[in-house]
C-alpha positions as CSV (number, residue, x, y, z in Angstrom):
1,X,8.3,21.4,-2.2
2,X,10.7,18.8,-1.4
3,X,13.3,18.6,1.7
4,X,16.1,20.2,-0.2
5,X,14.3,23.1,-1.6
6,X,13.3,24.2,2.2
7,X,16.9,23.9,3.1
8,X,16.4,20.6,5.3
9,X,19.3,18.1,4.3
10,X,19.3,14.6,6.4
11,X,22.6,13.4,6.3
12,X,26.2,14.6,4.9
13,X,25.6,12.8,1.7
14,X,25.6,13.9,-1.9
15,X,22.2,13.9,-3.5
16,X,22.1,12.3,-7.3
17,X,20.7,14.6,-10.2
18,X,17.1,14.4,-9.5
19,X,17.4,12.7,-5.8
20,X,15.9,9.8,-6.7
21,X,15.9,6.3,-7.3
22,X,15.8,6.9,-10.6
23,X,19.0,8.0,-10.5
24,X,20.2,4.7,-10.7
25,X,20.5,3.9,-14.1
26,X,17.8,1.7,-15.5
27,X,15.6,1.8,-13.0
28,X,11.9,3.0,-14.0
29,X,9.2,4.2,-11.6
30,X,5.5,3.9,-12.7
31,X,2.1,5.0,-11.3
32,X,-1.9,4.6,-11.6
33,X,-3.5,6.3,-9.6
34,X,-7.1,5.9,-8.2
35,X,-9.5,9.0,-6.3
36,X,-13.3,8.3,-6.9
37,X,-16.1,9.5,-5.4
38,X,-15.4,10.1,-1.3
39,X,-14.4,6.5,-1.2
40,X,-11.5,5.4,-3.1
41,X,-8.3,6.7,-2.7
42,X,-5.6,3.9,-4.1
43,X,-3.3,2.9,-6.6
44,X,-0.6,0.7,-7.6
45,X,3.7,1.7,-8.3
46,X,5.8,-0.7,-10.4
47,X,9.3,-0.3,-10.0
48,X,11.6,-1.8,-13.0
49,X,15.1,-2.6,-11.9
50,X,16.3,-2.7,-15.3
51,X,15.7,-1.0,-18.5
52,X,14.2,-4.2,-20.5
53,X,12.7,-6.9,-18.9
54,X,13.9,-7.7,-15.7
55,X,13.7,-12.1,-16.3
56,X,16.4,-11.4,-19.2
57,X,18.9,-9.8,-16.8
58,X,18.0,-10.9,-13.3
59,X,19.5,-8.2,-10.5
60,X,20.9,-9.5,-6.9
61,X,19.0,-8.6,-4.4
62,X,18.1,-9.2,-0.6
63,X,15.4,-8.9,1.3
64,X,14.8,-7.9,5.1
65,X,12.1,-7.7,7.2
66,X,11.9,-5.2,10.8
67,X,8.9,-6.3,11.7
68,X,6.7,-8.8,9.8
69,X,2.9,-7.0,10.2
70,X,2.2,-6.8,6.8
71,X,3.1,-9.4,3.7
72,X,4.6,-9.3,0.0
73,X,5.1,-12.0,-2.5
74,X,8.2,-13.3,-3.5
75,X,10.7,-12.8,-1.3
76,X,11.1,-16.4,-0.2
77,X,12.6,-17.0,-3.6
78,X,14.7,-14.0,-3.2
79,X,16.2,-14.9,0.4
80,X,16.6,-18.2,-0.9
81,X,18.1,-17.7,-5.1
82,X,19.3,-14.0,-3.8
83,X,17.9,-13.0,-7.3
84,X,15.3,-10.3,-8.3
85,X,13.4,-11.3,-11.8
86,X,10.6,-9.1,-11.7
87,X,9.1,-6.0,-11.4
88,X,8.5,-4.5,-7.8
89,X,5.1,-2.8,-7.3
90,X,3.4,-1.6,-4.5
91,X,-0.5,-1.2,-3.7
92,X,-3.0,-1.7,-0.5
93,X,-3.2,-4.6,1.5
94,X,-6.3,-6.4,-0.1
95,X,-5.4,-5.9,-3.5
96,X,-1.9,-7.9,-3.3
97,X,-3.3,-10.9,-5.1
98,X,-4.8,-9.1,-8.1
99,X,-1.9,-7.0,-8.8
100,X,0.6,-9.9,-8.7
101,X,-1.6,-11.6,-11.1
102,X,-1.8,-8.9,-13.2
103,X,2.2,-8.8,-13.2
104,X,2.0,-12.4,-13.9
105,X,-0.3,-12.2,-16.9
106,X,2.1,-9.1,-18.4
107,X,5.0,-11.6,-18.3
108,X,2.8,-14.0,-19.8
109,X,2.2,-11.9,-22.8
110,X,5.3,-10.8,-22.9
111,X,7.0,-14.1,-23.7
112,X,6.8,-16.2,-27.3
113,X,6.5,-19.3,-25.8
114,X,5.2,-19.5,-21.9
115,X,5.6,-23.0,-21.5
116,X,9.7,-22.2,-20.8
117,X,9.2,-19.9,-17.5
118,X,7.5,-19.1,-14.4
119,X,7.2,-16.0,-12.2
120,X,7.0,-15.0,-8.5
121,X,6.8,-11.3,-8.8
122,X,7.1,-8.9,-5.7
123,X,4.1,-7.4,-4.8
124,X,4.4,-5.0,-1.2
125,X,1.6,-3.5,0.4
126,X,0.8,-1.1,3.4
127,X,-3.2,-0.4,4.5
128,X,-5.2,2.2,3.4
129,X,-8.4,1.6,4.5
130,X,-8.6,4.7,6.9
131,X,-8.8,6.5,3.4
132,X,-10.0,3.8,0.7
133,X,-12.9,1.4,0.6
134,X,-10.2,-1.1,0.4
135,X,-12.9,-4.2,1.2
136,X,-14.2,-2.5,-2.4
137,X,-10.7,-3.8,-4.1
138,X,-10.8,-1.1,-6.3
139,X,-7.6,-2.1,-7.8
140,X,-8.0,-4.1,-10.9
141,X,-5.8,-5.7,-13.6
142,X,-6.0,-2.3,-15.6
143,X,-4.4,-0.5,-13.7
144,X,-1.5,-2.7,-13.2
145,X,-0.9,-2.6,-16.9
146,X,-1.6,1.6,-17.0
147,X,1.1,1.5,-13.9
148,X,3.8,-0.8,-16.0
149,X,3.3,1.4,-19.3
150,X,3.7,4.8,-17.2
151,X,7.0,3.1,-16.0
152,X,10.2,5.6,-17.0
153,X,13.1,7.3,-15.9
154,X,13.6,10.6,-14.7
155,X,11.6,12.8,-11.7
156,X,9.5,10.8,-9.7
157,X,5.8,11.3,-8.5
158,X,6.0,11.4,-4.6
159,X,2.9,11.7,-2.2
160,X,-0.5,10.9,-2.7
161,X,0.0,8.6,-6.4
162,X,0.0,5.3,-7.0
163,X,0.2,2.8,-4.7
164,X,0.6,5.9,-1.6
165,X,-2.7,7.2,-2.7
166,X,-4.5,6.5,0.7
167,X,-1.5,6.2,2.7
168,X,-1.0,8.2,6.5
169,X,2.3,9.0,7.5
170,X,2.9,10.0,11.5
171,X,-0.1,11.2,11.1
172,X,0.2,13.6,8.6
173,X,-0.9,12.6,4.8
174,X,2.0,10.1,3.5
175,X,2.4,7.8,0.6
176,X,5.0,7.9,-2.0
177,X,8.8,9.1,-1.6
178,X,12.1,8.9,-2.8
179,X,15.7,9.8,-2.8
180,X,19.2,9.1,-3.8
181,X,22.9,9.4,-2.2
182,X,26.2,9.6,-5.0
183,X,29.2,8.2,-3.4
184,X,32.4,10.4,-4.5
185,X,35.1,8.8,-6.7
186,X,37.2,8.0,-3.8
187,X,34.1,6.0,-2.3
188,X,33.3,4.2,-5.3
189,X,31.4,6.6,-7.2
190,X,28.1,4.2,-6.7
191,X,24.8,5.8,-6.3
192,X,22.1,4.6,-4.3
193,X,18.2,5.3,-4.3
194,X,14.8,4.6,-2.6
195,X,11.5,4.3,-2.9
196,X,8.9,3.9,0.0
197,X,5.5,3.9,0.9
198,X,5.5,5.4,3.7
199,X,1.8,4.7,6.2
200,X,3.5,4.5,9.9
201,X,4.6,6.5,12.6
202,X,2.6,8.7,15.3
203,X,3.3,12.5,15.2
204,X,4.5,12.9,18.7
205,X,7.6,10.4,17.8
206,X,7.9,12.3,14.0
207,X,11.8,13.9,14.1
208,X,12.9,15.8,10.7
209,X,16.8,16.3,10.4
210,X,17.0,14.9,14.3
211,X,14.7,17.9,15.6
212,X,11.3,16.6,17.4
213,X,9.3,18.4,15.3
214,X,6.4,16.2,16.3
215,X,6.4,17.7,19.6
216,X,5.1,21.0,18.4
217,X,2.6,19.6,15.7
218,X,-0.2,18.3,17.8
219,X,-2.6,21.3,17.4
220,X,-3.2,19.5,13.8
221,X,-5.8,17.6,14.2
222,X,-5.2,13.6,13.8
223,X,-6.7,11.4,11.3
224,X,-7.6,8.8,14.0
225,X,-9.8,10.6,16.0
226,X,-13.3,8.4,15.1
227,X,-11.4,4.9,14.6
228,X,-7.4,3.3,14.4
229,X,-4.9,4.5,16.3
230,X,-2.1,6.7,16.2
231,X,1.0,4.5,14.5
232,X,-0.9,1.8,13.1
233,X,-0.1,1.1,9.1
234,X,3.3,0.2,7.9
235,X,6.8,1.2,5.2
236,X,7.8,-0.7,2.8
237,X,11.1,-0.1,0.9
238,X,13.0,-0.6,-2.3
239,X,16.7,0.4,-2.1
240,X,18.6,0.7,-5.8
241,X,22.4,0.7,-6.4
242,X,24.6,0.4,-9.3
243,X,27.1,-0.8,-7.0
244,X,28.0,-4.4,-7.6
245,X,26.7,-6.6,-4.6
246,X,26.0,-10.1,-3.8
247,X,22.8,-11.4,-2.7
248,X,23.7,-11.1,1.5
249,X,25.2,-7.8,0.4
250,X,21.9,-6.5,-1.1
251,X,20.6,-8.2,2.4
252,X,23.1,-6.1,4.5
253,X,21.9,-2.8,2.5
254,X,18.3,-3.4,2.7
255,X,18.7,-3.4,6.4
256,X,20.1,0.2,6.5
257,X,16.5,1.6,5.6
258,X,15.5,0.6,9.3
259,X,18.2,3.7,10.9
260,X,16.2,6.0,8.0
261,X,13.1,4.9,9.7
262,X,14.5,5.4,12.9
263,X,16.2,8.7,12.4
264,X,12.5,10.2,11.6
265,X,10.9,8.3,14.6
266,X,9.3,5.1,13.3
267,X,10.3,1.6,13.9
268,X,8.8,1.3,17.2
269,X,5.2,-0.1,16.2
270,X,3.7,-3.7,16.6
271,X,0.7,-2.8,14.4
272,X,3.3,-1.6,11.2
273,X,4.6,-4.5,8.7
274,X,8.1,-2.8,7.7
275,X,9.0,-5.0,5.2
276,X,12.7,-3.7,2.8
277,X,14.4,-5.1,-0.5
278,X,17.2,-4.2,-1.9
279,X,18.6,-4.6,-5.6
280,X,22.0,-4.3,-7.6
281,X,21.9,-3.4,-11.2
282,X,25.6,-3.9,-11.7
283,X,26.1,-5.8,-14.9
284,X,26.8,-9.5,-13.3
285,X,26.1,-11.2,-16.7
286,X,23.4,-13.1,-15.2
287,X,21.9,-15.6,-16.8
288,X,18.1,-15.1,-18.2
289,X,15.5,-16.3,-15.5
290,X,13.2,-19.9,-16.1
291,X,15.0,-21.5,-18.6
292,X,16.6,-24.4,-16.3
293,X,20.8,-25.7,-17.1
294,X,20.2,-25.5,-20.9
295,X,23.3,-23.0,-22.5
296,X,24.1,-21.9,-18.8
297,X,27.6,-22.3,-17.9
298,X,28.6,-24.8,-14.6
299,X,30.1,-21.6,-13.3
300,X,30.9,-17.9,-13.9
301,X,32.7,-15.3,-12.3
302,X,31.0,-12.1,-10.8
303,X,32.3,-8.8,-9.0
304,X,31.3,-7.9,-5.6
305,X,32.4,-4.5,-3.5
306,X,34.7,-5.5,-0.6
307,X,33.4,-5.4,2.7
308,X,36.2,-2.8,4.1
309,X,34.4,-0.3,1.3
310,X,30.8,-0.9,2.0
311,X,30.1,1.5,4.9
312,X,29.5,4.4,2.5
313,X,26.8,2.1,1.0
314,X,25.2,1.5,4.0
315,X,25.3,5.2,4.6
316,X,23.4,6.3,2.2
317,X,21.0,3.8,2.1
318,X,19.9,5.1,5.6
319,X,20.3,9.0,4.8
320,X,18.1,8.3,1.5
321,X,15.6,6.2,3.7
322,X,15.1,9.1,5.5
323,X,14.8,11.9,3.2
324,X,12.3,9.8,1.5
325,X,10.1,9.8,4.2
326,X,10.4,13.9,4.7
327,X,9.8,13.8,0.9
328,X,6.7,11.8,1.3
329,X,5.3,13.7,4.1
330,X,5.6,17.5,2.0
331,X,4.0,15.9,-1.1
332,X,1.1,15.3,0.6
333,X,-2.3,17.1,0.2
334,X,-5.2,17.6,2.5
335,X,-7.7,14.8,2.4
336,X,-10.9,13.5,4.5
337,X,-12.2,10.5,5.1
338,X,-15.6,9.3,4.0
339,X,-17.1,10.3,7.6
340,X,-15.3,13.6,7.1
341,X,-12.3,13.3,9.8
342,X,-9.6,15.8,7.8
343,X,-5.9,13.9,7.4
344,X,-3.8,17.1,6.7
345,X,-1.1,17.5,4.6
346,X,2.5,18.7,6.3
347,X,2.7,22.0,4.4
348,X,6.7,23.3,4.1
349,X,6.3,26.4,5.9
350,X,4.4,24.1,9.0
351,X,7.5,22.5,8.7
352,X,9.8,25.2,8.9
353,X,7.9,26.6,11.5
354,X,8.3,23.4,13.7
355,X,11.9,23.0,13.3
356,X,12.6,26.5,14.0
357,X,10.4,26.2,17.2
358,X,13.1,23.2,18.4
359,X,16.3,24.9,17.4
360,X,16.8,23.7,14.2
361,X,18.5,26.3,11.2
362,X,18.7,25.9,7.9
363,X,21.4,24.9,5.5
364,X,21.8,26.6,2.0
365,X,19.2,26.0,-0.3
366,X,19.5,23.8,-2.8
């Protein structure tokens, strides 16, 4: 079950129609997933910011980093042209090169004469090798492509898929999560979504709704207990909105997902790359990626919220952040690792349990 359906809200915010960043419009969300043997647990997600190919309408975006253990490709370009021309897609640590080669390759193929454009796609990672053989790179070009052709709208896989196959979160089986926030008319009527991969956080620090749930949970027993530590791994982040932004305004938002992190007790950890983007899919009119000056005008005009209206943006960025997480967290399933230490799964009535235990009540379910 997700957050929502137990009656735990994070936030005053509206939800969108499936609470997700798919509620966006245009953006797609795929996933391969990888479990073989007692050994590989991994994946890959591609996230497509538009609903063709993402060089033909380029998005503003911005990129920002809390705490730089951990790596992704492409965001100099971003930080520097403010522009997002790719697919997103997230995976394990050692197998950043292969996917964004595959991603390279499927632009490749996709154009009728390669010679006119080059790529730099974003490829973010967070370690899974407590879970996966991940010096095996068991991710391969395949499943980059089976990820990009499982790419759609509508509900969204969460927990242990894709790229959060293998992923520990607070100590509790994470991975994949997502959410969304619909401004009211008076606010701008914008929606905004995220994605994460969610691999951080000690239990002892976990908060759900701003109870310290985590307090209460440490009879579980803890997925470190032969080798790591408690907190080591890292988030990574993708923030949608239709609302029209400019690059340091994508920048601004993508900076909100560190209160989400925050709110649920993460954030604090030298070992964890947290590592956020941001996107806008207004309609700028954008001119197609690669193809240098030729038939693009000197100049052009383009809309941007005002800065005295952007709060509510920033607002739901950081409630959506933080559902995410909670999302992440009940999707998962019990797993072990190849030496048999169990990572358990943070079953909803646990949950409950815990919050009660610290005062919490419910709100109406939803």
């Amino acid at each position: 079950m997700r957050a929502r359906q137990l009656g735990i809200t994070t936030g005053l915010g509206t939800p969108g129609e499936l609470n997700a960043i798919t509620d966006v419009p245009g953006v797609r969300v795929g996933h391969c997933t990888l479990i073989e043997g007692q050994t590989v647990r991994t994946g890959v997600t591609v996230i497509q910011p538009r609903p063709g190919e993402a060089r033909l309408q380029p998005s503003f975006a911005g990129v920002h980093v809390l705490n730089g253990n951990g790596d992704a490709t492409g965001l100099e370009w971003i930080r520097e042209a403010g522009l997002l021309t790719t697919p997103i897609a997230f995976t394990n640590t050692h197998s950043v090169g292969t996917v964004r080669d595959a991603l390279i390759a499927a632009e490749r193929d996709s154009l009728a004469d390669p010679s006119t454009y080059w790529c730099m796609p974003v490829v973010m990672e967070t370690y899974d090798g407590v879970l996966n053989d991940i010096w095996g790179q068991h991710v391969r070009p395949e499943h980059v492509r089976a990820a990009l052709a499982d790419a759609r709208s509508g509900p969204v896989g969460e927990g242990a898929v894709g790229g959060g196959t293998g992923m520990i979160c607070h100590e509790f089986k994470g991975g994949i999560g997502t959410a969304s926030r619909k401004l009211s008319a008076e606010q701008g009527g914008w929606t905004v979504g995220a994605l994460l991969q969610a691999n951080h956080g000690q239990r002892r620090e976990l908060r759900v709704d701003g109870y310290p749930v985590g307090r209460v949970l440490g009879d579980l027993p803890s997925p470190f207990a032969k080798r790591g530590e408690p907190g080591m791994g890292s988030i990574v982040v993708v923030i949608a909105t239709d609302a029209p932004l400019l690059p340091h305004q994508c920048q601004r938002l993508a900076q909100r997902a560190s209160i989400g992190i925050a709110r649920t007790g993460g954030g604090t950890e030298d070992s964890s790359g947290d590592l956020f983007l941001a996107f806008s899919t207004a309609d700028q009119q954008l001119p197609p990626a690669g193809y240098g000056r030729k038939g693009v005008a000197f100049s052009q005009g383009v809309a941007m919220v005002n800065n005295d209206h952007i709060s509510p943006l920033f607002s739901a960025a950081a409630e959506a952040v933080e559902e995410a997480i909670v999302n992440a967290l009940l999707a998962g399933v019990d797993m072990h690792t190849a030496d048999g230490v169990p990572v358990p799964a943070l079953e909803g009535e646990r949950l409950l349990a815990a919050l009660r235990q610290t005062g919490w009540k419910p709100a109406d379910p939803v």
